[in-house]
Backbone as CSV, one residue per row, in Angstrom:
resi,resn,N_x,N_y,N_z,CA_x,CA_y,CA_z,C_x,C_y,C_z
1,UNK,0.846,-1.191,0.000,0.000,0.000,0.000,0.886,1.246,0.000
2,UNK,0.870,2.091,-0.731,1.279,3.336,-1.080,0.796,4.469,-0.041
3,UNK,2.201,4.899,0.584,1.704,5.897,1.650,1.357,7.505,1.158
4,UNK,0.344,7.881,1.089,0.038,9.297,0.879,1.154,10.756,0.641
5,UNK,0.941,11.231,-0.278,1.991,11.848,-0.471,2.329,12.879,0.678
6,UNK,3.196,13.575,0.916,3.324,14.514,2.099,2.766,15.994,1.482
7,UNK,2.196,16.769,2.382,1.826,17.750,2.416,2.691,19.078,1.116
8,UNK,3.843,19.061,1.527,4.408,20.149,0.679,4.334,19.559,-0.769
9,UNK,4.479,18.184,-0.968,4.572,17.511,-2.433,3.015,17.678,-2.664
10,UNK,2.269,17.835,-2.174,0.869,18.093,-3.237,0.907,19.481,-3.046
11,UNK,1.593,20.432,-2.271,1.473,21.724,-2.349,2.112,22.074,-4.188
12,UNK,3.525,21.502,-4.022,4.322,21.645,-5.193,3.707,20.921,-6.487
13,UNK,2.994,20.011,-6.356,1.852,19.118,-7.242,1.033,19.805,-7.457
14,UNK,0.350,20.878,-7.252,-1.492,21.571,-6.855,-1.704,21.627,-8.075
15,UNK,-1.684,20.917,-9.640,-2.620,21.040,-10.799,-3.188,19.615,-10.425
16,UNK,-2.702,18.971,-9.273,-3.603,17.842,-8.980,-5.052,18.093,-8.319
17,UNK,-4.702,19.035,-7.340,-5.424,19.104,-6.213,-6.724,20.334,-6.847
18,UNK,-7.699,19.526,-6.796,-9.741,20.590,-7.625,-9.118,22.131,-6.863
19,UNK,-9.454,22.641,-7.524,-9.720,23.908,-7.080,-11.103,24.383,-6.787
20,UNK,-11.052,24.749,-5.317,-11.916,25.234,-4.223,-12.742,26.364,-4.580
21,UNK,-11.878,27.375,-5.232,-12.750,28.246,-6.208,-13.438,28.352,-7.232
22,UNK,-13.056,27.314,-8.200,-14.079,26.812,-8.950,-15.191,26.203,-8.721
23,UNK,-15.120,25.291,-7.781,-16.316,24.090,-7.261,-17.555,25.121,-6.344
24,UNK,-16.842,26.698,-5.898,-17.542,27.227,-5.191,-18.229,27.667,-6.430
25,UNK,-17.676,28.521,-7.311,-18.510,29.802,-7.999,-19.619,28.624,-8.738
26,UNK,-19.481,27.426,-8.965,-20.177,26.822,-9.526,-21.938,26.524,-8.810
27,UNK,-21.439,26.476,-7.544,-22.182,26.210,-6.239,-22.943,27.869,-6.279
28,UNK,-22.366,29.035,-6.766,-23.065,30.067,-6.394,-24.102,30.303,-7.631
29,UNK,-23.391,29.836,-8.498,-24.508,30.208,-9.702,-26.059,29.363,-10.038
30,UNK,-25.631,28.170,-9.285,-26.838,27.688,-9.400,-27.774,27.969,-8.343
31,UNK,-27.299,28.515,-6.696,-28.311,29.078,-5.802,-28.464,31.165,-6.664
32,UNK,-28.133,31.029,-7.322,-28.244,32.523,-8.557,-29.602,31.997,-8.900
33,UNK,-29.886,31.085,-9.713,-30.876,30.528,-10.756,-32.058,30.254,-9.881
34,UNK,-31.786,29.642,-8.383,-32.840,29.043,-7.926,-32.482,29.369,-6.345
35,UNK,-32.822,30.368,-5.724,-32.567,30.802,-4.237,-33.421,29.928,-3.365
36,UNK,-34.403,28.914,-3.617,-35.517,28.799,-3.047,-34.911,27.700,-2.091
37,UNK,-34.891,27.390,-0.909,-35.299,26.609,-0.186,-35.439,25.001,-0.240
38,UNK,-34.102,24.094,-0.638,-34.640,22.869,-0.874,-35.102,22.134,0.123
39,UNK,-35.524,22.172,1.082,-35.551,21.278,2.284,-36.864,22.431,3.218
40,UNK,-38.404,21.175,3.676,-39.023,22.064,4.402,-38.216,22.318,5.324
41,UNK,-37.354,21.803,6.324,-36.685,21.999,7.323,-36.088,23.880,7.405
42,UNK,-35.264,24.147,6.116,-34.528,25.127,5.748,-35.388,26.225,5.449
43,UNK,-36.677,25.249,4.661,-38.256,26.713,4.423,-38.317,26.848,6.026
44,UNK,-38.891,26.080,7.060,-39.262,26.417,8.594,-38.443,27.419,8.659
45,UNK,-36.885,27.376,9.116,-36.079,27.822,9.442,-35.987,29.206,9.293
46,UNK,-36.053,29.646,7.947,-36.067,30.813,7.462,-37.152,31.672,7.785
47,UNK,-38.431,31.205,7.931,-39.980,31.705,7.990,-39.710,32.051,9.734
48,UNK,-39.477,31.189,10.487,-39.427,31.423,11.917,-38.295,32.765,12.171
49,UNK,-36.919,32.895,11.167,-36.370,33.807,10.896,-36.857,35.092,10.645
50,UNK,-38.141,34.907,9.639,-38.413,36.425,9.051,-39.180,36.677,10.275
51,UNK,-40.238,35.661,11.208,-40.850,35.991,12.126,-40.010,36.503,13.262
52,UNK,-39.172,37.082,13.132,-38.629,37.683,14.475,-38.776,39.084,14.412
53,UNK,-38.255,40.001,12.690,-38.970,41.208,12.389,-37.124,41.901,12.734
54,UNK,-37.510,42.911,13.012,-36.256,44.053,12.918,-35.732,43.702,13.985
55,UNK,-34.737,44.356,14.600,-33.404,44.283,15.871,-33.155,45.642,16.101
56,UNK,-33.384,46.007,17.644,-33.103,47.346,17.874,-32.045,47.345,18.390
57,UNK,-31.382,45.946,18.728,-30.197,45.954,19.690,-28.657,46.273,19.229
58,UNK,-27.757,45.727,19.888,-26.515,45.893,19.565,-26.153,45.547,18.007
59,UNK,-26.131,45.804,16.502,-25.792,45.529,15.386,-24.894,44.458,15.020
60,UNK,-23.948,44.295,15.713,-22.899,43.340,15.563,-22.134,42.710,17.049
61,UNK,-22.905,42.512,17.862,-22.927,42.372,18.676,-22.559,40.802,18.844
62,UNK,-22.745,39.879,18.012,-22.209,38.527,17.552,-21.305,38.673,17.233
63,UNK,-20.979,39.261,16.263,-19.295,39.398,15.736,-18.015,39.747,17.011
64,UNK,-18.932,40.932,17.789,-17.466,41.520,18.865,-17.743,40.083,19.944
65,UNK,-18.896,39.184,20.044,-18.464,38.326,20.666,-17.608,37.343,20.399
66,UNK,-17.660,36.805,19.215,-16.732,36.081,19.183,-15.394,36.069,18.798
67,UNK,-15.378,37.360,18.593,-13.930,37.914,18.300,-13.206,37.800,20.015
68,UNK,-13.914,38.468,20.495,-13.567,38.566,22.059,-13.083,37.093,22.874
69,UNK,-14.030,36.852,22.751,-14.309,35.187,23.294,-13.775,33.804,22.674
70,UNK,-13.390,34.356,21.015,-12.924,32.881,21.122,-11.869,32.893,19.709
71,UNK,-11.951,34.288,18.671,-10.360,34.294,18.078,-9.565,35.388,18.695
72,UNK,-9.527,36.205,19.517,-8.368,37.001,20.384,-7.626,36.079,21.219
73,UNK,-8.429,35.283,21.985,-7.666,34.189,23.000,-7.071,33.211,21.821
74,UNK,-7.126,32.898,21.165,-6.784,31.751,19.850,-5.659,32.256,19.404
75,UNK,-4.933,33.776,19.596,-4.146,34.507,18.963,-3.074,35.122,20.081
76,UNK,-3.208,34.871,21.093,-2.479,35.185,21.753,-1.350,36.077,22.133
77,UNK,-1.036,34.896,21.178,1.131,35.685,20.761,0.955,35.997,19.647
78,UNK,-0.277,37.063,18.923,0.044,37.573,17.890,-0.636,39.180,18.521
79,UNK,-0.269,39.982,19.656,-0.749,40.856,20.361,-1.585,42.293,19.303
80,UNK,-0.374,42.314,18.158,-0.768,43.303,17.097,-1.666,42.908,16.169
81,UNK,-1.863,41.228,16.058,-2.775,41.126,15.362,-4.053,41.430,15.706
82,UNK,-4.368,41.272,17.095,-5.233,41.100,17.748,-5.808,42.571,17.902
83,UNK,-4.800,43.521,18.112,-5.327,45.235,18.219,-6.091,45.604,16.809
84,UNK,-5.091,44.754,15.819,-5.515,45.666,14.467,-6.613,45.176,14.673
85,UNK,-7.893,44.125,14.888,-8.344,43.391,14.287,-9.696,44.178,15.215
86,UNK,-9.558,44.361,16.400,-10.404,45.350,17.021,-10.424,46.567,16.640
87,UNK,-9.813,47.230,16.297,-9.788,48.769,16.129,-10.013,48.555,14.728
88,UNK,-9.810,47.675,13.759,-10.734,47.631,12.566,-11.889,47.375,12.271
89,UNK,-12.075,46.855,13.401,-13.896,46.798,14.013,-14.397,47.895,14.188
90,UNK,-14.290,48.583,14.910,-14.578,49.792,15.314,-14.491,50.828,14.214
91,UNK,-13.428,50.804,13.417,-13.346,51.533,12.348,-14.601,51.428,11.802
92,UNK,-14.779,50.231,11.204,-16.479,49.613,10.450,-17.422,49.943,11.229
93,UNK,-17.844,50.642,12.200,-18.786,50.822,13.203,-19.655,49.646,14.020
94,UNK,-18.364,48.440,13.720,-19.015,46.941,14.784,-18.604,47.911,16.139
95,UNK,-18.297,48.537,16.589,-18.187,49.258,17.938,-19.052,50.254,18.598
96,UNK,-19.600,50.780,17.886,-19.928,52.344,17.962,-21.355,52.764,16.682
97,UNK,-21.471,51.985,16.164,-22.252,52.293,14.736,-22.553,53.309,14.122
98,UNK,-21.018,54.193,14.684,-20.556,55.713,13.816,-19.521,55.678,12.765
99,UNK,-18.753,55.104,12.267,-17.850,55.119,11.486,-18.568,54.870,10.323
100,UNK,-18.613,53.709,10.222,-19.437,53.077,9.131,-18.783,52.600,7.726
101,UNK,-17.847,51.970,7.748,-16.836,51.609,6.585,-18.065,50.708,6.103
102,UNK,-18.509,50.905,4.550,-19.424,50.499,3.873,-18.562,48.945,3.429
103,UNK,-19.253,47.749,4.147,-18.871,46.664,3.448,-19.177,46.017,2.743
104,UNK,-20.400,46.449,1.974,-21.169,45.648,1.094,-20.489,46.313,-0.515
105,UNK,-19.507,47.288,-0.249,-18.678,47.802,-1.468,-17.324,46.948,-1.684
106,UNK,-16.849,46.267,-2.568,-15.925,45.622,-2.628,-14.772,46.417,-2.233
107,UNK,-14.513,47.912,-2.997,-13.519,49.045,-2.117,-13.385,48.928,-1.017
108,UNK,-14.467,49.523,-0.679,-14.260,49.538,0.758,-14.246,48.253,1.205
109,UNK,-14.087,47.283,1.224,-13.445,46.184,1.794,-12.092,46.007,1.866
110,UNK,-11.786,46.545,0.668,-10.129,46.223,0.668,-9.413,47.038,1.803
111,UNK,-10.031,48.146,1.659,-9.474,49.251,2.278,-9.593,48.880,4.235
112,UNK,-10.719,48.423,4.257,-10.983,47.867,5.508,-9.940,46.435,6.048
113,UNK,-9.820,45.498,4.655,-9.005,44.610,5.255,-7.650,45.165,5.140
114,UNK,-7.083,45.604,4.423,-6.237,46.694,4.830,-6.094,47.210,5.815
115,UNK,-6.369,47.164,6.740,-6.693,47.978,8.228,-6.182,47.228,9.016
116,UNK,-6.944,46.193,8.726,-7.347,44.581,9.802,-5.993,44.312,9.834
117,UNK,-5.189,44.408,8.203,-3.678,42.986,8.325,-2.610,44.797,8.767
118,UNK,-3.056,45.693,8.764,-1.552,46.430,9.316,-0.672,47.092,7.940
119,UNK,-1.771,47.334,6.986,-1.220,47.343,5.630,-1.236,48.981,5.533
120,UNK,-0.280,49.773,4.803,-0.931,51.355,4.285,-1.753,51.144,2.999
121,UNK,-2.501,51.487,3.285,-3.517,51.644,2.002,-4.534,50.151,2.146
122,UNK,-5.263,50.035,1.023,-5.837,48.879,0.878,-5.283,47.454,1.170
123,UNK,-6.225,46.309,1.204,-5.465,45.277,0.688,-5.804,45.167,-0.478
124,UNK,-4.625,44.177,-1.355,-4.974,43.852,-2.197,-5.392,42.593,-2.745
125,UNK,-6.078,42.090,-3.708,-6.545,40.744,-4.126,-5.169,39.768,-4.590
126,UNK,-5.578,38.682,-4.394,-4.645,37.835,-4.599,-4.345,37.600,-6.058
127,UNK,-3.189,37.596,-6.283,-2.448,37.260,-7.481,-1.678,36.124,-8.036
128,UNK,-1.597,35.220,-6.799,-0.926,34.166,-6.906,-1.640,32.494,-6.190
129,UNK,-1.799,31.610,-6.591,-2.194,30.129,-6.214,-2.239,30.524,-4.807
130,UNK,-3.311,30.023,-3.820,-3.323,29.773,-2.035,-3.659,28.555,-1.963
131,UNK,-3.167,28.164,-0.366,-3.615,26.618,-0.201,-3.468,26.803,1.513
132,UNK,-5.138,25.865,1.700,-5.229,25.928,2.778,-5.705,24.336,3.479
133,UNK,-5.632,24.811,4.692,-5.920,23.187,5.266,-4.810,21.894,5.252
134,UNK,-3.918,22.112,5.156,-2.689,22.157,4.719,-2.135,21.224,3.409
135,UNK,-2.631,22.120,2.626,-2.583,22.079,0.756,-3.671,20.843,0.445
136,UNK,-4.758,20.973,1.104,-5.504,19.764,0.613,-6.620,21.168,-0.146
137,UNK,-7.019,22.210,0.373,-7.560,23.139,-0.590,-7.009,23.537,-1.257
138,UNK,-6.956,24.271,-2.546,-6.306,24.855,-3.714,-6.863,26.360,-3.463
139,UNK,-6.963,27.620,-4.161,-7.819,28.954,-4.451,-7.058,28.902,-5.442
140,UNK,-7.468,29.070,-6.512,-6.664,29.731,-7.426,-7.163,31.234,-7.990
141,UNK,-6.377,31.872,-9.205,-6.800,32.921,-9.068,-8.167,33.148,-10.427
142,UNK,-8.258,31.797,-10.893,-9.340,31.766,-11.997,-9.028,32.373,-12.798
143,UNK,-7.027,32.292,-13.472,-7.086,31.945,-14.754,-7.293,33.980,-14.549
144,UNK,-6.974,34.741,-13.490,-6.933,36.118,-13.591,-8.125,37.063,-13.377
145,UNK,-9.338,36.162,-13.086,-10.660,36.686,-13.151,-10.805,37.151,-11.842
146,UNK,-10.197,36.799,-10.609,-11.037,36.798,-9.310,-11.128,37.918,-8.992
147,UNK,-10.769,39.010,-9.111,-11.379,40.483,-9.177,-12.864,40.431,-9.666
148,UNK,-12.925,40.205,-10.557,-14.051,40.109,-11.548,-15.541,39.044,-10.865
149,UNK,-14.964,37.589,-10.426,-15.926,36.792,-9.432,-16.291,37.546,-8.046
150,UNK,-15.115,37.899,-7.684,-15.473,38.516,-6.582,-16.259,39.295,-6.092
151,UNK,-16.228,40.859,-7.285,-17.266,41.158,-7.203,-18.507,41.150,-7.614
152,UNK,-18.712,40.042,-8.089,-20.098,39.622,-9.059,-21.062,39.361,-7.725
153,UNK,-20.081,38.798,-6.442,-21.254,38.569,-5.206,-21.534,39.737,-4.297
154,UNK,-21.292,40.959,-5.030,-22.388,41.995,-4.156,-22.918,42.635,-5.756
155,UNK,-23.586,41.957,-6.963,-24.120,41.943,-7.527,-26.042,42.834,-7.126
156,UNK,-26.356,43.265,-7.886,-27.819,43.346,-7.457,-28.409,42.222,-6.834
157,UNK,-28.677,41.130,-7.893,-29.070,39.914,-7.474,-28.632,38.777,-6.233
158,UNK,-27.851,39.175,-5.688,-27.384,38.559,-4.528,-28.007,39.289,-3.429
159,UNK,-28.111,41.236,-3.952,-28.386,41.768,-2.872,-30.133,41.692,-2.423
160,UNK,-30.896,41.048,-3.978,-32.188,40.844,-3.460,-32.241,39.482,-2.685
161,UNK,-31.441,38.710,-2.837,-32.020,37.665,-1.787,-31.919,37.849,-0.374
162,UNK,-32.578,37.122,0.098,-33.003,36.697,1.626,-31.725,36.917,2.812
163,UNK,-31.766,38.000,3.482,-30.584,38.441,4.042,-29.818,37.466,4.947
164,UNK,-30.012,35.693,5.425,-29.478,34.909,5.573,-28.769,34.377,4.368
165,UNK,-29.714,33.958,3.128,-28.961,33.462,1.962,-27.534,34.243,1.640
166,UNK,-27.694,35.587,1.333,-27.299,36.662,1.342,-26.180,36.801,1.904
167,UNK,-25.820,36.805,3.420,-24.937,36.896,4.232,-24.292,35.111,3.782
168,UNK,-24.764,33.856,4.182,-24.148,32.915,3.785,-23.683,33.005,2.080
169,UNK,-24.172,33.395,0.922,-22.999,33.520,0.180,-22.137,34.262,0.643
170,UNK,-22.079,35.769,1.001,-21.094,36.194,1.144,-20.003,35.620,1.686
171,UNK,-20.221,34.829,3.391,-19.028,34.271,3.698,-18.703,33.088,2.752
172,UNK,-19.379,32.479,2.281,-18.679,30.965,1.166,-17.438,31.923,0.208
173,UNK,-18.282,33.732,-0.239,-17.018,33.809,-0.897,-16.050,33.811,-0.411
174,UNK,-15.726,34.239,0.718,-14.466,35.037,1.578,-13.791,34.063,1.602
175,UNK,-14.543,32.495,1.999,-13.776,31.359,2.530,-13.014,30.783,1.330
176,UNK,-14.405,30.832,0.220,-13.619,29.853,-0.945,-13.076,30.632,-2.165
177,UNK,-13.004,31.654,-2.297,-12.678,33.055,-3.354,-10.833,33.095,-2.435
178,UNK,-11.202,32.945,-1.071,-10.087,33.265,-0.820,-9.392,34.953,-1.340
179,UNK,-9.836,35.755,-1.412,-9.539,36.969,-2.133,-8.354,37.327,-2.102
180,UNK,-7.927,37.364,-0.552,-6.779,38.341,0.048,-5.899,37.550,0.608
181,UNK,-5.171,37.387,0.777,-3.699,36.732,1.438,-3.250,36.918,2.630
182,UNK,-4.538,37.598,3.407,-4.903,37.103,4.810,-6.393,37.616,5.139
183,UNK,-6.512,37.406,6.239,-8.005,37.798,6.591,-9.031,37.536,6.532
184,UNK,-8.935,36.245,5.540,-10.584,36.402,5.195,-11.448,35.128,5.846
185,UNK,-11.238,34.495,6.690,-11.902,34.347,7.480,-12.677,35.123,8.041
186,UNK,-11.669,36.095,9.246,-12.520,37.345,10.037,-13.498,38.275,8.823
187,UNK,-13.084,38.688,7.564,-13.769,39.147,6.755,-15.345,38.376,6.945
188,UNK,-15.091,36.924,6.517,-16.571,35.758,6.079,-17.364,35.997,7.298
189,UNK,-17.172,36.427,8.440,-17.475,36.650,9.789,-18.518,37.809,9.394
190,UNK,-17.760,38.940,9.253,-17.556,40.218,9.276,-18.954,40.278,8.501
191,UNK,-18.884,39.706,7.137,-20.141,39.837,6.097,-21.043,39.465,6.678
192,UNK,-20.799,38.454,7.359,-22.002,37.701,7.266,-23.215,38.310,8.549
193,UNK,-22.400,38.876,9.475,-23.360,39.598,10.127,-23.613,41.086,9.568
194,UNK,-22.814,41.633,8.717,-23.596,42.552,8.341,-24.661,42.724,7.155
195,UNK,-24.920,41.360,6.794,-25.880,41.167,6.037,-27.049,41.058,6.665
196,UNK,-27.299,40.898,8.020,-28.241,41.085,8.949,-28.289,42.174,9.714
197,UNK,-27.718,43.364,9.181,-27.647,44.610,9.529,-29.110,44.770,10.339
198,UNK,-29.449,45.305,11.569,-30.763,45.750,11.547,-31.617,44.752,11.955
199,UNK,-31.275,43.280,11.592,-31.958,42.162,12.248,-31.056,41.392,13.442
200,UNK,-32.006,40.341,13.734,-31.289,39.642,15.243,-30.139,38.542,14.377
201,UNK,-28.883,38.440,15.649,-27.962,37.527,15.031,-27.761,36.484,15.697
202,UNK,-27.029,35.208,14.910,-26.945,34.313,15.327,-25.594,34.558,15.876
203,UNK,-25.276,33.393,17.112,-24.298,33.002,18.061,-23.692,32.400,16.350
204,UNK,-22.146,32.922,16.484,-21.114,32.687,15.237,-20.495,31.412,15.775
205,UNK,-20.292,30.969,16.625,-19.213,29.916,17.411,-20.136,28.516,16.558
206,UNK,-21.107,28.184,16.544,-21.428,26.970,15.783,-21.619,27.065,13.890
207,UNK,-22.128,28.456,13.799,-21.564,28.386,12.581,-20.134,28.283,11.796
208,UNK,-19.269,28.583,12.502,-17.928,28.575,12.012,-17.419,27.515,11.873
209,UNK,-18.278,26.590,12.977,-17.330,25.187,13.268,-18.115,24.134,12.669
210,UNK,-19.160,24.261,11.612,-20.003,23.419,11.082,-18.849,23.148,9.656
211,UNK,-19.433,21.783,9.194,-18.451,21.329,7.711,-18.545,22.348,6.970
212,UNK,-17.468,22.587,5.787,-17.582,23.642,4.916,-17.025,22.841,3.562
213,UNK,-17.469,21.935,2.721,-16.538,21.964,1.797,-17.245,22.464,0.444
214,UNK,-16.113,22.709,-0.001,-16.380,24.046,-1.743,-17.164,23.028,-2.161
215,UNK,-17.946,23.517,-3.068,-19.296,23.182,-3.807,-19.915,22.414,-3.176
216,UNK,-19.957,22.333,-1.978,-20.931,21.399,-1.136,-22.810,22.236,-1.388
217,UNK,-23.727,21.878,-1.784,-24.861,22.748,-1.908,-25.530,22.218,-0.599
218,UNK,-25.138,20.982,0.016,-25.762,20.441,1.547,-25.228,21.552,2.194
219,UNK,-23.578,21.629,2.241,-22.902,22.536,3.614,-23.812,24.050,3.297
220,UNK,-23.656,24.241,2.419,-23.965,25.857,2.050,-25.548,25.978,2.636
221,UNK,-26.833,24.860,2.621,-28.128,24.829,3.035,-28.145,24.605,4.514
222,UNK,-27.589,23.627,5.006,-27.076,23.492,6.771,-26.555,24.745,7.294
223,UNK,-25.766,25.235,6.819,-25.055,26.606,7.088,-26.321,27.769,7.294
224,UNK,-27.173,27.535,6.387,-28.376,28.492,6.100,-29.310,28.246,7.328
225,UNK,-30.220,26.652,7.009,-30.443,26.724,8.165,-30.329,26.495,9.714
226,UNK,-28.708,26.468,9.792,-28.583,26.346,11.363,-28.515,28.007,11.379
227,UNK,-27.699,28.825,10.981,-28.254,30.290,10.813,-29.346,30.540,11.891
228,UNK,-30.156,30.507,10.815,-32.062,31.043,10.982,-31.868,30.440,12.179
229,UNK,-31.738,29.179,12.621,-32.561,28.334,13.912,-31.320,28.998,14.788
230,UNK,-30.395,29.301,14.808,-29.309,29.743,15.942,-30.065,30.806,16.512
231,UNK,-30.433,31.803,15.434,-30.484,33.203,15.857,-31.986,32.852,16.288
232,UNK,-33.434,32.191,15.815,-34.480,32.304,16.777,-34.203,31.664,18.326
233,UNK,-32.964,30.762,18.483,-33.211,30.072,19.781,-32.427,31.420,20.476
234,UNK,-31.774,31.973,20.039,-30.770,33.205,20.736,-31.702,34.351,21.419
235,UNK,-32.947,34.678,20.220,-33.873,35.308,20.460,-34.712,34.794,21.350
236,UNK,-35.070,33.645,21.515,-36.128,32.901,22.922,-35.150,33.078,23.997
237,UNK,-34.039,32.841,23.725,-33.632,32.741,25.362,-33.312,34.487,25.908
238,UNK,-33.298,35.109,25.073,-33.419,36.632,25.532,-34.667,37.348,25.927
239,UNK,-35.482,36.670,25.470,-36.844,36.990,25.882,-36.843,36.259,27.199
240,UNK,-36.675,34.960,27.477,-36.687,34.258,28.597,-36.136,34.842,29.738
241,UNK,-35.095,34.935,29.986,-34.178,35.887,30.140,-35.024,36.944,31.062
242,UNK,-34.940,38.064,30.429,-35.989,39.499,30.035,-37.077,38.736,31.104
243,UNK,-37.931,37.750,30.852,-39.313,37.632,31.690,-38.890,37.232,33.005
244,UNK,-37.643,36.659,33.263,-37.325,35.898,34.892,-37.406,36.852,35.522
């Protein structure tokens, strides 16, 4: 039996290894064609979602938690990473909801993750092959397009769908677009609650840690509706809460 190749040899191999960005944009165009709901489970989910109505509360108030609570402690011995990464919060008005770095503009994203990694000026998009997970994902740069994919997902049509759908593409791009050559995790974070600008949010700690693989259309619908069902049980127990 043939032992598995080692990590850096499929790094140095990667026209072997699918590319993650392809299998995604493929995955986005067909929830493009058909946004609807395959699973009653995911219809419930969403409907019990819209039944919650607006959010007067804290805006991003999920995001500074789990930044706080569970990637600052994760980062430790990276002390500057950890400042930029707050005070680029705040910049975006996750602090204060005065600044207001517009993130639904691809610019202003750069310019924002720019902030986040410690950069002058913007960041910029990636130009060269990434590999993550350790080289078992590929990103590539699509052959020169990913400027171009990238921003196709704050498109009109992305922006009419369903502000869970909505926010979950956005983070699939961050994760599997891979854009920037750091950050974009906290970015996929970042979107995804501000696509619920104005509405109630879900606890991020189980979404993050649910399966993710590129063109998965299961992960991308699970993702959706544990979403919806996170944020109504978040909402009962605050009401609960509130009545003791």
């Amino acid at each position: 039996m043939s032992r598995p190749a080692p990590v850096d040899a499929r790094v140095r191999d990667f026209e072997r290894i699918e590319d993650a960005a392809e299998r995604h944009l493929a995955l986005r165009a067909s929830l493009a064609n058909s946004a609807h709901a395959p699973s009653d489970r995911a219809e419930r989910a969403l409907s019990a979602f819209d039944a919650l109505g607006a959010h007067a509360g804290d805006r991003f108030e999920s995001l500074r938690e789990y930044t706080l609570r569970v990637d600052v402690p994760a980062h430790e011995g990276d002390p500057a990473r950890n400042e930029r990464t707050l005070r680029a919060m705040s910049e975006a008005g996750f602090g204060d909801g005065i600044h207001g770095i517009i993130l639904d503009d691809p610019r202003s994203l750069e310019r924002w993750v720019g902030a986040m990694l410690g950069l002058e000026g913007r960041a910029k998009l990636r130009t060269e092959e990434a590999f993550a997970r350790g080289g078992l994902h590929r990103y590539s740069t699509l052959d020169g397009l990913l400027e171009r994919r990238w921003i196709e997902g704050f498109s009109r049509e992305v922006f009419a769908l369903h502000p869970v759908l909505r926010g979950a593409c956005w983070y699939f791009d961050a994760i599997f677009l891979h854009p920037f050559a750091d950050g974009n995790a906290r970015l996929a974070r970042a979107l995804l609650v501000y696509s619920l600008d104005g509405l109630p949010q879900p606890p991020l700690a189980p979404l993050v840690w649910l399966p993710k693989r590129p063109g998965s259309a299961e992960d991308f619908w699970r993702f959706v509706t544990v979403c919806a069902l996170q944020t109504v049980a978040r909402e009962r127990s605050k009401c609960h809460q509130r009545s003791l």
